[in-house]
N, C-alpha and C positions, 0 to 999 in steps of 0.2 A: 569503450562502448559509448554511443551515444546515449542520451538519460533526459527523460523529462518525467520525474516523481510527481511531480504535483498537477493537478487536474480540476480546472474550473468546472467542464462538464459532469453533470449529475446521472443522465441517461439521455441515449440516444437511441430513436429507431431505423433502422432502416429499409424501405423500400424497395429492393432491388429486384432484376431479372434481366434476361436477354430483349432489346429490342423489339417493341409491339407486342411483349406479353398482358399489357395490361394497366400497366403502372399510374395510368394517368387518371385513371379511375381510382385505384384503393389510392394513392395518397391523399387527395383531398378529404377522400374518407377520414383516414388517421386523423389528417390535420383536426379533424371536425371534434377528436378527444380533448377534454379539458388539461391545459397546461402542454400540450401537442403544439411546437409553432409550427408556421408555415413552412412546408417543401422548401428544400434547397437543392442543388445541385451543387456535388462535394467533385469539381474535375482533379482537385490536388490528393484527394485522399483515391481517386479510382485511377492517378496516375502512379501514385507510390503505390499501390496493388499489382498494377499490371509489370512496373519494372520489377519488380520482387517475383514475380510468373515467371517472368524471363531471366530469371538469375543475373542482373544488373543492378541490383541494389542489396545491402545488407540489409538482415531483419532488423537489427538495433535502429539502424536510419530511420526505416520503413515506420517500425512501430512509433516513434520521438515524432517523426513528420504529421503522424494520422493524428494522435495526440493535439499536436498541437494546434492541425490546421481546424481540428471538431471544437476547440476550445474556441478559437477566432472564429469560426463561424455563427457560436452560442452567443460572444460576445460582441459581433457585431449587428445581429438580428435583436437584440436584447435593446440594443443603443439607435436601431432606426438605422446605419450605415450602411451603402450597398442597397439601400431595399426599392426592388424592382415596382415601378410606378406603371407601368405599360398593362391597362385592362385588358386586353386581351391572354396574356402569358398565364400558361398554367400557375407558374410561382407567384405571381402578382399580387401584392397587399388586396387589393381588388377584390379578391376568391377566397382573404382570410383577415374578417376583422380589421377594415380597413382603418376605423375611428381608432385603432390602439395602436394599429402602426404609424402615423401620422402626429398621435400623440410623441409618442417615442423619439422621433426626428425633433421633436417643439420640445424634450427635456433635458434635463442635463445627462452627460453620459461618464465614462471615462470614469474613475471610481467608486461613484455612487450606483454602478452597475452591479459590483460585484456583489452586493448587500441586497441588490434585486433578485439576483439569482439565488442566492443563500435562500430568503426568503419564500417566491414563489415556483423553485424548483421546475424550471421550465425545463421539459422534454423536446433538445435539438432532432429537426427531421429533416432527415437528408433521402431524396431521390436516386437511388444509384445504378449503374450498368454492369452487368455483367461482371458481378463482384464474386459471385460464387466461389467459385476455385481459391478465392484470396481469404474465406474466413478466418482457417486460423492462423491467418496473419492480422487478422481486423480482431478478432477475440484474444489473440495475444494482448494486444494494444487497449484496447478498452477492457476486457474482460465481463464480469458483470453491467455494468451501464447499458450495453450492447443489447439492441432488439434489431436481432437482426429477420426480415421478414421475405422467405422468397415466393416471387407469384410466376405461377409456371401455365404455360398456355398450351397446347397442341403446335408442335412447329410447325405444321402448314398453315397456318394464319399469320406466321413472322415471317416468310420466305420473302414475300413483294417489298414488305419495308424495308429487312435488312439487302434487299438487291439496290434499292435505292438509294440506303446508307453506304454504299460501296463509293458514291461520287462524292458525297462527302468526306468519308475516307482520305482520300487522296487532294483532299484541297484545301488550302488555308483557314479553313471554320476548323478543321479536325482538333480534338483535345485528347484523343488516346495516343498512347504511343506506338512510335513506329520504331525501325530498326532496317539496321542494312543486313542484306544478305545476296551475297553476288554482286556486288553492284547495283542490288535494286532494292527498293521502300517498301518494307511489307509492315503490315498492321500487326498488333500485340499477339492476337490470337490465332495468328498463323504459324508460330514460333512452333519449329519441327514438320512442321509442313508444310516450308515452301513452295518448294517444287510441285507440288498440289495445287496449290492456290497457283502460283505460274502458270499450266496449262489448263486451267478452267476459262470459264465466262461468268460474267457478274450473279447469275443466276446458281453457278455451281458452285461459285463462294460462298455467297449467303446460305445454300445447303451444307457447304464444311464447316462451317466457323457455326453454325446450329451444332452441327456435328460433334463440334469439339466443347460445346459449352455442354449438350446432354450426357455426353460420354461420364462428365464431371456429376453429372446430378444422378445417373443412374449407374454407375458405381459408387453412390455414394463417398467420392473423394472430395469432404466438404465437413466443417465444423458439424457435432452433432446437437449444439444450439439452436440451429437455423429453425426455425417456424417454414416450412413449406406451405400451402396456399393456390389449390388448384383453379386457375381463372373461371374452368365451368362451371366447376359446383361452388363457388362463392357468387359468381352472380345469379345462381337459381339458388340457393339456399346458406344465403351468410349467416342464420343467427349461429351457429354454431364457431364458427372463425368471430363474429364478432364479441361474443363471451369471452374468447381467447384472447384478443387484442385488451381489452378490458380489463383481465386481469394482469396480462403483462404491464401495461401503462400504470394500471394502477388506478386508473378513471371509468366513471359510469357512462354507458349506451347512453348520452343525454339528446336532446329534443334536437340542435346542431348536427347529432351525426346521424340521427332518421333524417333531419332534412336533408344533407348533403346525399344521404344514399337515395334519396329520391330521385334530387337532380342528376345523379349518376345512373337510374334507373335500375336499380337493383331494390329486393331482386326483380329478375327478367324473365320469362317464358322463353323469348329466344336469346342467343348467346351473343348476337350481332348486334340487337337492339339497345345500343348504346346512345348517347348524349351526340350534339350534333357538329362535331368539331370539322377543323380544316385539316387536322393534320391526321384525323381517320378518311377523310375524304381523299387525302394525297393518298 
């Protein structure tokens, strides 16, 4: 078996949901808790999820890999390395604390990091997709540390993105995995229905691959850790989710996460009436 006992990571939350549910709002939220870093995007830990989906990978690998790769992420976020300088990007030092990320690049790193972490017990936050199906293979792996958070939306408001995410699918930006069948490229979550996904059109994909991630959430075939998170009733009435966040973290509702949920415009009277981005616009 493969083995990694030991564990830099203290806790982590994560983020997740299918495409357009929302995500882009409640994380900056999170971030805004004390000792919460900034959003990451984990592609290596949502790709050892999806080969484990598809029975192409051993759990022992799966769980050693997630491990290790939440450990390098804690530890290179902690040391300034990797960190996204581009104001516009959701992730972007820019959107969290910019003065202490900047610091962090200007300090020493490398083993006077781990004495940082001991000390101010930072909470790694990772943005993730369509992880659901994969929890307890992620609660294996982490077990307690794990805040795992899902926000779930009404599918017909993720129909047009995920139609649109089909072209990226198929082209060299793609970071999920693919797989042959027949001779031909199909995405992770077509696994067992092929042949389905073959005679559709972009638009009837994105309505099966919906398909197959709710099927997962409303049979509840899913970790029963998971915090569920309904996008409507958290943007017209978060205090009650955000008491819950609070106590999971561990951190007080402070003056940061009322502002951030301002700029988020929560809460909302309408559900649409969200912050003015390019890629709600797309």
């Amino acid at each position: 078996r493969i083995s990694r006992k030991q564990q830099l990571l203290q806790k982590v939350v994560m983020v997740n949901g299918f495409p357009g549910c929302g995500k882009t709002m409640l994380s900056p939220i999170i971030a805004a808790f004390d000792r919460v870093e900034i959003m990451q995007f984990a592609f290596l830990i949502e790709q050892m999820c999806e080969l484990w989906g598809i029975n192409r990978i051993d759990s022992d690998v799966a769980e050693s890999m997630i491990k290790m790769n939440a450990d390098l992420l804690l530890y290179n976020v902690m040391m300034g390395r990797q960190t996204n300088c581009r104001p516009s990007d959701q992730s972007s030092i820019f959107k969290h604390k910019p003065i202490e990320h900047i610091r962090r690049m200007l300090s020493p790193g490398d083993k006077s990091i781990l004495k940082i972490i001991q000390e101010k017990k930072p909470i790694l936050h990772l943005t993730t997709h369509m992880l659901l199906p994969a929890t307890p293979l992620l609660f294996n792996a982490l077990g307690d540390k794990l805040i795992f958070i899902e926000l779930v939306r009404h599918p017909l408001y993720m129909i047009i993105q995920q139609e649109k995410n089909f072209e990226m699918f198929e082209g060299p930006r793609n970071q999920h995995i693919r797989f042959m069948h027949n001779e031909k490229e199909h995405t992770f979550f077509s696994y067992g229905r092929e042949m389905k996904f073959d005679a559709s059109n972009s638009f009837e994909k994105a309505i099966h691959s919906i398909d197959w991630y709710y099927s997962k959430l409303f049979s509840k075939d899913y970790d029963g850790s998971v915090e569920l998170v309904p996008f409507e009733k958290f943007v017209k009435s978060p205090e009650n989710y955000l008491n819950k966040f609070s106590s999971l973290l561990g951190s007080d509702i402070n003056k940061n996460v009322r502002k951030e949920m301002k700029r988020q415009k929560v809460p909302r009277k309408l559900l649409r009436a969200g912050i003015n981005l390019n890629v709600y616009k797309r």
